[in-house]
C-alpha positions in Angstrom: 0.0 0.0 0.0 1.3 2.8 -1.2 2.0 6.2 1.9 -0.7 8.8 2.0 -0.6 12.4 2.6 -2.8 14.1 4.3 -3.1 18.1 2.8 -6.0 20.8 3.1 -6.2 23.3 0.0 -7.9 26.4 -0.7 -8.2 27.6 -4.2 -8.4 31.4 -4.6 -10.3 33.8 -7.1 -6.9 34.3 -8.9 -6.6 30.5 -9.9 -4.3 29.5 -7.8 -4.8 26.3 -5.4 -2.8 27.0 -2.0 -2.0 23.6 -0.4 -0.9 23.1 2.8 0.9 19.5 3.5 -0.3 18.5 7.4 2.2 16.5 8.6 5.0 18.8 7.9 3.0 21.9 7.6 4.6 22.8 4.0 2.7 25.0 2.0 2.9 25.5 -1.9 1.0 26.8 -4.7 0.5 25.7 -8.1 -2.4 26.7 -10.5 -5.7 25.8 -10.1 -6.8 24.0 -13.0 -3.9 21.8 -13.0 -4.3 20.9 -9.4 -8.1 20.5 -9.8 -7.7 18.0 -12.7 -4.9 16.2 -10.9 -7.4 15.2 -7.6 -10.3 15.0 -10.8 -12.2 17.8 -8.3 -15.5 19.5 -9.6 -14.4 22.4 -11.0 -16.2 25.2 -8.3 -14.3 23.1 -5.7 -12.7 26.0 -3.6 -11.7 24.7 0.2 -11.2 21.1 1.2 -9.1 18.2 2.8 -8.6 14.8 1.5 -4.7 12.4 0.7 -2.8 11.9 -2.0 -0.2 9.5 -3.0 4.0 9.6 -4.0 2.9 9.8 -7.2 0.5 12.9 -6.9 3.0 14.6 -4.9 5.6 14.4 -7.0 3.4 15.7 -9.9 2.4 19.2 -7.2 6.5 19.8 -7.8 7.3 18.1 -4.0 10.1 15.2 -3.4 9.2 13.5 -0.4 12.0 12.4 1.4 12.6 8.8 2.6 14.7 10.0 5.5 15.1 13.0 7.9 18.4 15.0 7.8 19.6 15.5 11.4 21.4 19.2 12.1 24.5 17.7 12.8 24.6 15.7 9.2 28.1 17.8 7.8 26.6 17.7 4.2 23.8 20.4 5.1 25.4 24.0 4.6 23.7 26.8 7.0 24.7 30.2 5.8 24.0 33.3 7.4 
């Protein structure tokens, strides 16, 4: 069985569909239509919740990682 995630969206009057990913608390933003015909959601959808797969996630622009990155790992670069 393939992971689920759990996101809320709100789609805006300027076609854009704000989602929100719940268990990290990511937020991104892609256009409406897109999104909307990716989830096959009516098209006067404008607020909801629901889970989505790897494969759905990937296509919203997001990688899902398969493991954390700890603040000591020396491969992470913090600038200031």
């Amino acid at each position: 069985m393939q992971k689920q995630f759990d996101i809320r969206y709100v789609i805006t009057p300027d076609r854009l569909a704000h989602i929100t990913l719940l268990d990290s608390g990511c937020s991104l933003v892609v256009q409406a239509t897109f999104f909307r015909n990716l989830l096959e959601l009516h098209p006067r959808t404008v607020l909801g919740s629901t889970s989505i797969d790897h494969v759905q996630l990937r296509m919203l622009g997001v990688m899902p990682s398969r493991e954390e990155v700890t603040v000591h790992d020396t491969r992470v670069t913090v600038s200031a």
